[in-house]
C-alpha positions in Angstrom: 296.0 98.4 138.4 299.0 99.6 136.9 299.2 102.7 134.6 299.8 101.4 131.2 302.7 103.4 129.0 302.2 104.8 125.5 304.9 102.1 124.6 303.1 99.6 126.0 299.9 99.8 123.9 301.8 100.5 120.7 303.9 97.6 121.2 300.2 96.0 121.8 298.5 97.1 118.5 301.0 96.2 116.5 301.4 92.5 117.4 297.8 91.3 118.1 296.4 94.3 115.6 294.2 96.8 115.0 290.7 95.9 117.1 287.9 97.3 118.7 289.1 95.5 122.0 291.8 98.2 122.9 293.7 97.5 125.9 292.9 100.1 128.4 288.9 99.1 127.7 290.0 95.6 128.0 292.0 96.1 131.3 289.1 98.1 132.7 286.1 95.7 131.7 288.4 92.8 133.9 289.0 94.9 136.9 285.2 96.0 137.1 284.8 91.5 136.7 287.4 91.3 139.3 285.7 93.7 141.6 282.7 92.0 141.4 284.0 88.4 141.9 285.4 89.9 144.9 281.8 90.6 146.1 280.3 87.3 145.0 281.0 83.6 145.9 279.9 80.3 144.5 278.0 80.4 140.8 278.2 84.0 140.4 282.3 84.1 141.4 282.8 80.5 138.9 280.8 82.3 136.3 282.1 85.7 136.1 285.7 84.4 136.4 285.1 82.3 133.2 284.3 85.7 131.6 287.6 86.8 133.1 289.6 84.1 131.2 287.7 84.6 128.4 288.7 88.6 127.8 292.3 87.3 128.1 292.0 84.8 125.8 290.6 87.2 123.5 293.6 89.5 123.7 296.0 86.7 122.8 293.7 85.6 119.8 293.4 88.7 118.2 295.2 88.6 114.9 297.9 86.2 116.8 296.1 83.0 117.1 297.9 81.6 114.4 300.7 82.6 115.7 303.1 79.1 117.1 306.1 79.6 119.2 308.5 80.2 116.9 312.5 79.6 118.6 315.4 81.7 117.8 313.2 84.1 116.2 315.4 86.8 114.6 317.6 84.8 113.2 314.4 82.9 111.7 313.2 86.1 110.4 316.7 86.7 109.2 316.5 84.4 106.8 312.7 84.7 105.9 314.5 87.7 105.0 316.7 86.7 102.9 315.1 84.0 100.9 312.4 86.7 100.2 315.1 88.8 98.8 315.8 86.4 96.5 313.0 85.8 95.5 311.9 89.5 95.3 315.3 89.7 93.3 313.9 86.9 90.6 311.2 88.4 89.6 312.0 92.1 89.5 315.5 91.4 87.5 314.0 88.1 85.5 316.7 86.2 87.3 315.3 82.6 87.6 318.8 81.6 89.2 317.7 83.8 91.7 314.3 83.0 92.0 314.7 79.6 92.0 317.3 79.6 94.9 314.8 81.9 96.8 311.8 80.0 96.6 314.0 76.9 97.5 315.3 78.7 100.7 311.4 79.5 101.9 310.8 75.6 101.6 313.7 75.0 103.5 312.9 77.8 106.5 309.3 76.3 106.4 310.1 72.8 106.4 312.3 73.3 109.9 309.6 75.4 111.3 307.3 72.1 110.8 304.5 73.8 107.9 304.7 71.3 105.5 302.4 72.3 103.2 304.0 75.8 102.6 307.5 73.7 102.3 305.8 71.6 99.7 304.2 74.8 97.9 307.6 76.6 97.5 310.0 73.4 96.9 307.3 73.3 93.9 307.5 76.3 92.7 311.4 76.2 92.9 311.0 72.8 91.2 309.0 74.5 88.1 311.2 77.7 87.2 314.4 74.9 87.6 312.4 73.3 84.9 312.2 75.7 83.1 315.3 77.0 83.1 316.5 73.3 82.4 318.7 73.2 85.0 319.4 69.6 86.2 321.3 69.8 89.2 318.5 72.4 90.4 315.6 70.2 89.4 317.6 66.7 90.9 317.7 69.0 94.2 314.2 70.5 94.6 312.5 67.3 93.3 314.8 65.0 96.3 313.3 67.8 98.7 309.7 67.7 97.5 309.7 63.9 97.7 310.6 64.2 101.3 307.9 66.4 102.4 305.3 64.5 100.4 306.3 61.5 102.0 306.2 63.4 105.6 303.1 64.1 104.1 301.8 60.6 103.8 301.8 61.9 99.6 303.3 58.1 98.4 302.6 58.5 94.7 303.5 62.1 94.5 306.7 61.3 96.4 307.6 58.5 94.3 307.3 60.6 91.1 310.0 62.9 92.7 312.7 60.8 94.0 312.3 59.4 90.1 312.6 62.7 88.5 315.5 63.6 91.4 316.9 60.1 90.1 316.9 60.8 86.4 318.4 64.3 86.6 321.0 63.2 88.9 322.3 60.6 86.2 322.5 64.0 84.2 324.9 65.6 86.3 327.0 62.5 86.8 326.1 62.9 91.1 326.1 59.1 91.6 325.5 59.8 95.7 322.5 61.7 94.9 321.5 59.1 92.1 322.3 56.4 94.6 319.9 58.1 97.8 316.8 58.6 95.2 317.0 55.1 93.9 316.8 53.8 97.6 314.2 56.1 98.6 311.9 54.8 95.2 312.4 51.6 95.8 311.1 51.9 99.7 308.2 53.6 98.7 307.4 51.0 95.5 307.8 48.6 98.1 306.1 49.7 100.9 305.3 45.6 102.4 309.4 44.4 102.2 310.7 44.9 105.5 314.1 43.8 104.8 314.0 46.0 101.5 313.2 49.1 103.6 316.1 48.7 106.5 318.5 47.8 103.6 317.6 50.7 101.8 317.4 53.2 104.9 321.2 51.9 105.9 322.0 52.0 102.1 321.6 56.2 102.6 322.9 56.3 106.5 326.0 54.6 105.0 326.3 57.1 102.3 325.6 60.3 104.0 328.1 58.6 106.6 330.5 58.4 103.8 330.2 62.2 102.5 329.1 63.7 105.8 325.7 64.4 104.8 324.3 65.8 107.7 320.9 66.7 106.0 320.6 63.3 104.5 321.4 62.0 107.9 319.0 63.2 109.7 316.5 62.4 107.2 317.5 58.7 106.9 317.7 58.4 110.9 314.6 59.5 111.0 312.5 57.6 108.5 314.7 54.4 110.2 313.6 55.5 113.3 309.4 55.5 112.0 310.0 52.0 110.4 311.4 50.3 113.8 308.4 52.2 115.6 305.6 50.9 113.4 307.1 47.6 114.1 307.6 48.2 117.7 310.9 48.3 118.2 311.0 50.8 120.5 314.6 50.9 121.5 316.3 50.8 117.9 313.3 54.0 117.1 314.9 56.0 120.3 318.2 54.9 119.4 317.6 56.6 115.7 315.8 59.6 116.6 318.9 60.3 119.3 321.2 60.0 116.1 319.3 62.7 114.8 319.0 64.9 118.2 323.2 64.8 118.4 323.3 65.7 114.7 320.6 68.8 114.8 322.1 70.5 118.0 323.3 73.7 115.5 319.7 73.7 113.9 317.9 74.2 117.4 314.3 73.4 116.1 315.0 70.6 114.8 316.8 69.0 117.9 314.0 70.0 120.1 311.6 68.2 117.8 313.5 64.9 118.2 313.7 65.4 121.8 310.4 65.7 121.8 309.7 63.0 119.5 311.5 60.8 122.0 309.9 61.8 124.7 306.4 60.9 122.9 307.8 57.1 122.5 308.4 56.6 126.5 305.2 58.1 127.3 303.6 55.9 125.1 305.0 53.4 126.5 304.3 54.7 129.7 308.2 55.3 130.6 308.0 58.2 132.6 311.6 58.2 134.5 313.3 58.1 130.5 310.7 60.8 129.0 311.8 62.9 132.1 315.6 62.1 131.6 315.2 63.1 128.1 313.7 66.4 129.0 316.3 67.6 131.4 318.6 66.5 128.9 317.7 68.8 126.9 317.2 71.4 129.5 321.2 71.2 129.7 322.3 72.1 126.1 323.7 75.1 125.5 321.6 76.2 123.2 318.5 75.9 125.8 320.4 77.3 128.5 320.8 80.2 126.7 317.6 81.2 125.5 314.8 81.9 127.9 312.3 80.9 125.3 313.7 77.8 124.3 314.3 77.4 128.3 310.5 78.5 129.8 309.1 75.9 126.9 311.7 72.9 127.7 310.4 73.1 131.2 307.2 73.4 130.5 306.9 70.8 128.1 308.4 68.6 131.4 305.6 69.9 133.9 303.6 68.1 131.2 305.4 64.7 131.7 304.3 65.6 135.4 301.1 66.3 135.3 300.6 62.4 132.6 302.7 61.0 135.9 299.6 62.9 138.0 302.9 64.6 140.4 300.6 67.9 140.6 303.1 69.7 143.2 306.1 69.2 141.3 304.3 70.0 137.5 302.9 73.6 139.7 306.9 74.6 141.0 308.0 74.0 137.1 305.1 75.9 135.5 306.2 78.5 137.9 309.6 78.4 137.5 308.5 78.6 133.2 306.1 81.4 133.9 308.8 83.7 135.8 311.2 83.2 133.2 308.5 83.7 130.6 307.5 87.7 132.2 310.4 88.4 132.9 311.7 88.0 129.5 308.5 88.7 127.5 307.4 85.8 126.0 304.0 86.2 126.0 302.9 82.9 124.5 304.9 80.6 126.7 303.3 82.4 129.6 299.8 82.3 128.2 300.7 78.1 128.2 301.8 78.0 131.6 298.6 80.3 133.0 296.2 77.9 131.2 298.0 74.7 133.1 298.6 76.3 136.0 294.7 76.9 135.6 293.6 73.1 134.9 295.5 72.1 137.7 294.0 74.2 140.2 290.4 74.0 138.5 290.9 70.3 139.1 291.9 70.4 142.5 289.0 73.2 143.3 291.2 76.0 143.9 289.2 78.3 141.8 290.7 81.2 143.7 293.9 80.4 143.0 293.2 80.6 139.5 291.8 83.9 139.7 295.0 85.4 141.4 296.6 83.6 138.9 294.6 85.5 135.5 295.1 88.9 137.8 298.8 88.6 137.9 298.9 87.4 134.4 296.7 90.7 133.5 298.9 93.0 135.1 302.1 91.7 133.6 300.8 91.9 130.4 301.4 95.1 128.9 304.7 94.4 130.2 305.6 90.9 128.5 304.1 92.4 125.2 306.8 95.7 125.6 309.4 92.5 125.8 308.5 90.3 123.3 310.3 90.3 119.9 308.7 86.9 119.0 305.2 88.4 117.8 306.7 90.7 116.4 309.1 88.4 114.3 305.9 86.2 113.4 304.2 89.2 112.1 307.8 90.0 109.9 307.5 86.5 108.4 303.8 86.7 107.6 304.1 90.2 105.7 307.2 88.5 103.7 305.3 85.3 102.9 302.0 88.2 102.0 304.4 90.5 99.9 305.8 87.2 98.1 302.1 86.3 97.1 301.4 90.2 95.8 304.7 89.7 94.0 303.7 86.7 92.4 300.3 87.8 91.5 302.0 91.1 90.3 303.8 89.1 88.2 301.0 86.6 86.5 299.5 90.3 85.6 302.6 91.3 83.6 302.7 87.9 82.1 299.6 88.3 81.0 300.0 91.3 79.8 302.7 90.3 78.0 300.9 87.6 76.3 298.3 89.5 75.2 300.8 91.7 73.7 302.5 88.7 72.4 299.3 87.9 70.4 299.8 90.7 68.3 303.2 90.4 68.1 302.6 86.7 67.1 300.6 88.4 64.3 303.3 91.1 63.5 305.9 88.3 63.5 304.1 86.0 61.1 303.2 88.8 58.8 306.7 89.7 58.7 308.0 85.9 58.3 305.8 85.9 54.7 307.1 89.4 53.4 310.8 88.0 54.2 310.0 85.3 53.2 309.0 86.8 49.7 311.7 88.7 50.0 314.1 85.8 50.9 312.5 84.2 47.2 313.3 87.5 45.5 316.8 87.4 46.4 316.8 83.6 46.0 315.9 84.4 42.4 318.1 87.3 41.9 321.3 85.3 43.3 320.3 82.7 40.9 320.4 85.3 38.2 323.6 86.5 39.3 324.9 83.9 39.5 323.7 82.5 36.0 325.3 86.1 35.0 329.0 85.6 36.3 328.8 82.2 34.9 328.0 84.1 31.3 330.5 86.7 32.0 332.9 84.3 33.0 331.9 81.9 29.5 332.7 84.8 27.3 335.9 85.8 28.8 336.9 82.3 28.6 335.9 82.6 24.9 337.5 85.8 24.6 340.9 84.1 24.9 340.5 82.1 21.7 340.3 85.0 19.6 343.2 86.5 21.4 345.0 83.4 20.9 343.9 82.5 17.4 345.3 85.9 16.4 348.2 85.7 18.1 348.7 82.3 15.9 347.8 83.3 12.5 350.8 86.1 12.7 352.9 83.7 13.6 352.0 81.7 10.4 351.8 84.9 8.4 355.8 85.6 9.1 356.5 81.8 8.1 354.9 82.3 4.7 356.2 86.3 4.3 359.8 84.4 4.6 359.1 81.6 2.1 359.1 79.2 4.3 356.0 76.8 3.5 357.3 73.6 5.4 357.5 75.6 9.0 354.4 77.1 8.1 352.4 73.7 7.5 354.6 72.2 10.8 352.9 74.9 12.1 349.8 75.2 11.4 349.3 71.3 11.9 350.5 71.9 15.4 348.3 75.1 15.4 345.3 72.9 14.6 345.9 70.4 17.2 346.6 72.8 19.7 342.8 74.5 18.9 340.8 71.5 19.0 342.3 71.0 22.7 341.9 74.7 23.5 337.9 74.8 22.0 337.1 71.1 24.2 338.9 73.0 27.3 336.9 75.7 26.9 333.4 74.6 27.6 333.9 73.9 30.6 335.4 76.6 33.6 337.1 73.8 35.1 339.2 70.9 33.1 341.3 68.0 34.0 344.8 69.1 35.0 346.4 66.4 33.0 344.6 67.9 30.2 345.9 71.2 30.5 349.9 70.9 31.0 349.7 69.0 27.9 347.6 72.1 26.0 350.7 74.1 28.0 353.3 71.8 26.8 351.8 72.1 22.8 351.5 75.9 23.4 355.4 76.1 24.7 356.3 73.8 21.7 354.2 75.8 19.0 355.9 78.9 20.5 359.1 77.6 20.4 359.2 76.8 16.9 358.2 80.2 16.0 361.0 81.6 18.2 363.9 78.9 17.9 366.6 81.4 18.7 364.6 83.0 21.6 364.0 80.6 24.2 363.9 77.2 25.7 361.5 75.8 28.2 361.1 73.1 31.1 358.2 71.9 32.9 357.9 70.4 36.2 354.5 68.3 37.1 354.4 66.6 40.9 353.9 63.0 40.3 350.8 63.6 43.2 349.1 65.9 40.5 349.3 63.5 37.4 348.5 60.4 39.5 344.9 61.8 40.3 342.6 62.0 37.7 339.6 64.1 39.3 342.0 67.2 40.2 340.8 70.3 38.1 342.3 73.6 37.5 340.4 76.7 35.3 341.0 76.2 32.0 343.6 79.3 30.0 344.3 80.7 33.1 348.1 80.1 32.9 348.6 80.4 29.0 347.9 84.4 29.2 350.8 84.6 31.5 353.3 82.3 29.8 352.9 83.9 26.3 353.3 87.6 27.7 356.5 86.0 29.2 357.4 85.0 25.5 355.8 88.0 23.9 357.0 90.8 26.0 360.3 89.1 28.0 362.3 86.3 26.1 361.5 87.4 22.5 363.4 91.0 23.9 366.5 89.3 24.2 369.7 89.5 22.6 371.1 85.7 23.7 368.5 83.0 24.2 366.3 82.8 27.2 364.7 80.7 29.4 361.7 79.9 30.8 360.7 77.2 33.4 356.6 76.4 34.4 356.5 74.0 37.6 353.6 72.4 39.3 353.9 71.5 43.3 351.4 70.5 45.3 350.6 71.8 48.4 348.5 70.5 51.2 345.0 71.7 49.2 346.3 73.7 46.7 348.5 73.7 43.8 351.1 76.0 43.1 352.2 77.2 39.4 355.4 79.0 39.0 356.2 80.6 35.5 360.0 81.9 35.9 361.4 83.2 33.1 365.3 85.6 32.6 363.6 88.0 30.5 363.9 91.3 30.2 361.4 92.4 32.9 358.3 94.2 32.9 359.9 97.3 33.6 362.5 97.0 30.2 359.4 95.6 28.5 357.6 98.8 28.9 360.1 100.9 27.8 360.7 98.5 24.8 357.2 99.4 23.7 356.2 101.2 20.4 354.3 104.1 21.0 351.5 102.7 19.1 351.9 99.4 21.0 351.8 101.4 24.8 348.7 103.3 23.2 346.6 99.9 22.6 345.5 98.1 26.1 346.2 94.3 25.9 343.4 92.3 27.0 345.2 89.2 28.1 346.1 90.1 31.5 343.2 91.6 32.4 340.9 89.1 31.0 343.1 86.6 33.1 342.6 88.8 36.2 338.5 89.5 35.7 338.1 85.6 35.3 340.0 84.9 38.3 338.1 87.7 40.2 334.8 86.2 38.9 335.9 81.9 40.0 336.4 83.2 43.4 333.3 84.8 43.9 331.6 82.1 41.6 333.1 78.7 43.1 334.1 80.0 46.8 337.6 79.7 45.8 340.8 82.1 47.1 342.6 81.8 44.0 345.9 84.3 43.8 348.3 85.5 41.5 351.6 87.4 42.1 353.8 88.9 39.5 356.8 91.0 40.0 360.3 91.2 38.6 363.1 89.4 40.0 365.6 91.0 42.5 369.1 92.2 41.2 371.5 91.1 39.6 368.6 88.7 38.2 366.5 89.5 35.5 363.3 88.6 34.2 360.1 87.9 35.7 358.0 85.3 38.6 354.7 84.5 38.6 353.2 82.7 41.2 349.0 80.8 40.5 347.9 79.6 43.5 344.9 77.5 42.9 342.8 75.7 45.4 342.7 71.5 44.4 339.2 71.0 42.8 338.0 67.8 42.6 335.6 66.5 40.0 332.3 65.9 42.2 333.0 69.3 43.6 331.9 71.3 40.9 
């Protein structure tokens, strides 16, 4: 026997594990079996050789029994990889885009390797956190994929439930292909006994992914067509479908070789052995068999099989050969293991029981070496530790959920208790705004009643000089006017809006009463948009222009040496209404100096009564009233004000 290298028996313990059956103890306890077969014939050689194949076995088994010939395996592992990563990915960062794609991609790389169930378990999980997430175009995808496994699983009512769920959300995202595919697929499986429904509805979806180059869908549809025209024995339209599917797969290498095979399966069945071997050499000439040595040593022996069903013993031994060289000398030690064990039958059939013992000693001694080679257990093993770090994730995961409900719980607690103190709180300041509010509406009563006085006093002087001069008719004009002019002034004043129609005429009694106490000072105009007199529910504040005309009069026109002039307009503008008071007074700045000193010492309250209340309306009422005064530019004189007031209607307020 040969000396094994340290390499070797690492490369040994790492694929088939840690175990008490060490190679070296192993190799030794077969050549001592060998030896002894050696010396012994009949029974005793038969019996101890089954021991012999039984060791071997053994050393396969060990921690790789599971383990199914897995093609183009680093690039499998690849992506293993990289689904797990986004997976990983998901849950450390929270990122259910992430994790959502990820456990998606595992379904996929398990539904090409043919594990259904783990597809199923991931497309579900991929299904849930889309659900979550309430991300239709997501859940329309992972529920169409889950439907076609369950099917593939022979899982009809759970199937049907997806296709309607991939149905519905497809309607969502306005994907009337994918709407279209799902309603075919439901309607199939509601309708299991319509053979005509079933090949309309399978050619419904071949047309379609025809249509859009859907080479998934394709395939998928091919293939289910394919089952139907089996189960009802139509054996050439089933090959027919399934080779659709084989020219479609060729870039997804698994997939091909399991319709190849598939096709095979239905002329053996049928006992057709010249088309199952055609079929197999077939595919022993694509590319993407020719140039892989695993994909190549399985291809041919999978045709030694069709030999040995067409009982052609010779030629099914030179391909099992011809499989078995390629397999050692490109270490795959699984396809070998398959060609020793039918290589054995054969010549255990045939009574060559020798043969089959050279056969296990070769196979022994190559061993150590086909291990060293082979990157396929090793790649196995990769995508079992990714699928058993996924699960410690997850389970990592439910702990720090749980956690986190359990510190939720309190929070719950902390939360609610905190929802009734601001809640009282909320009240408090419900009540206090109330009172504030109650309180500008006071403050803004009395400086509304404020004016009156203001006014009234204002009046009384004027009727004071009319009877100081002796002149008692002016003074009763007057004070009849005067009287009018209150009653208007005390009905306007209980409310802080009134009718505008209302208030020009109170302006246009004010300007009048005014007027006749300074004939020789002034005239007046006022200009009202027909818009604002034609609607009755438009209100303005009430005294909120008068302050400003009669400081015009007081303090500008009544200055003047020739007669003055003083114009109040009303335009409308989109959802306001703009006052103008215009007057060629002297200005505020000649009005100032014109003062008295006892007359700068005392602070009129007009204005700023005026300005308060308009300070107060807007914070009241929501409005943005404004007011701008200032003196006109040279060589003009007097002064412009400018009230704009927000339209407020009657229901409003």
């Amino acid at each position: 026997m040969h000396h094994e290298s340290t390499s070797a028996k690492k490369r040994f313990n790492i694929t088939l594990g840690e175990s008490c059956v060490s190679l070296g103890k192993a190799r030794h306890y077969c050549r001592q079996k060998m030896f002894l077969c050696n010396r012994n014939v009949g029974q005793k050689m038969t019996k101890r050789f089954e021991k012999l194949k039984q060791v071997l076995v053994i050393l396969l088994l060990i921690n790789a029994g599971s383990i199914v010939p897995v093609y183009a395996q680093s690039k499998k592992s690849d992506k293993f990889k990289k689904a797990s990563q986004k997976v990983e990915t998901g849950i450390d960062d929270r990122n259910d885009d992430s994790l959502a794609q990820g456990y998606f991609d595992m379904g996929d790389n398990y539904y090409q390797k043919g594990e259904l169930e783990k597809s199923e378990s991931y497309y579900k999980k991929s299904k849930n956190v889309y659900e979550r997430k309430k991300n239709a175009a997501g859940i329309a995808k992972s529920s169409r994929a889950l439907a076609i496994v369950q099917e593939d699983l022979n899982k009809k009512k759970e199937a049907q439930s997806n296709y309607y769920t991939a149905e519905g959300n497809a309607v969502i995202t306005g994907d009337s292909v994918a709407r279209k595919l799902n309603a075919n697929d439901l309607e199939r499986l509601l309708k299991p006994d319509s053979s005509k429904l079933q090949k309309q509805a399978l050619q419904s979806n071949i047309n379609l992914g025809l249509k859009n180059k859907d080479t998934t869908g394709l395939i998928n549809s091919y293939n289910r067509l394919g089952d139907f025209d089996l189960k009802a024995n139509g054996i050439s339209a089933a090959v027919q479908s399934y080779s659709n599917v084989y020219k479609l797969s060729k870039n997804q290498p698994e997939v091909a070789l399991r319709f190849n095979q598939k096709i095979t399966d239905v002329y053996l069945k049928d006992k057709n052995f010249t088309q199952a071997i055609e079929t197999k050499k077939q595919v022993l000439q694509e590319p993407f068999v020719a140039n892989s040595t695993q994909l190549k040593a399985s291809e041919i022996t999978s045709l030694a099989d069709i030999y040995i069903q067409k009982k052609e013993d010779s030629t099914a031994i030179t391909l099992l050969r011809q499989s078995y060289l390629i397999s050692v000398q490109n270490g795959h030690t699984l396809e070998a293991r398959k060609c020793v064990e039918k290589l054995d039958s054969i010549f255990r059939s045939s009574g060559k029981t020798a043969m089959s013992l050279q056969l296990y000693k070769g196979f022994l001694s190559e061993l150590p070496n086909i291990i060293d080679k082979d990157s396929s257990l090793i790649d196995n093993k990769i995508i079992a530790e990714t699928e058993e770090r996924l699960k410690q994730l997850e389970v990592e995961k439910n702990l720090k959920d749980d956690l986190i409900r359990k510190k939720n719980i309190f929070n719950y607690w902390l939360i609610g208790s905190m929802i009734v103190l601001l809640s009282f709180i909320a009240v408090i300041l419900f009540v206090v705004k109330k009172l504030r509010v109650k309180n500008k509406k006071i403050a803004l009563q009395s400086l509304r009643r404020e004016m009156n006085p203001h006014f009234i006093f204002n009046s009384l002087n004027s009727i004071n000089q009319f009877i100081a001069n002796n002149n008692e008719l002016a003074a009763n004009q007057y004070l009849t006017k005067f009287s009018t002019l209150m009653r208007r002034v005390m009905e306007n004043s209980k409310e802080d809006f009134v009718q505008f129609s209302k208030e020009a005429e109170l302006l246009q009694n004010y300007l009048e009463l005014e007027r006749s106490r300074f004939p020789d000072k002034f005239d007046f105009k006022i200009t009202v948009d027909d818009e604002l007199f034609a609607d009755e529910d438009i209100l303005i504040p009430g005294m909120l222009i008068q302050p400003h005309i009669e400081n015009a009069i007081w303090h500008g026109l009544r200055y003047m040496e020739t007669k003055g002039y003083l114009e109040l307009s009303f335009i409308k503008k989109q959802n306001a209404v703009c006052i103008i008071i215009e007057d060629n007074g002297v200005g505020i700045a000649e009005s100032k100096r014109n003062k008295t000193v006892n007359q700068q010492k005392h602070s009129g309250r007009g204005m700023s009564n005026t300005l308060e209340r308009i300070k107060i309306l807007n914070e009241l009422y929501h409005q943005n009233i404004t007011c701008v005064i200032e003196d006109k530019a040279e060589p003009a004189t007097g002064v412009k004000i400018i009230l704009t007031v927000p339209i407020t209607k009657k229901q409003a307020v």
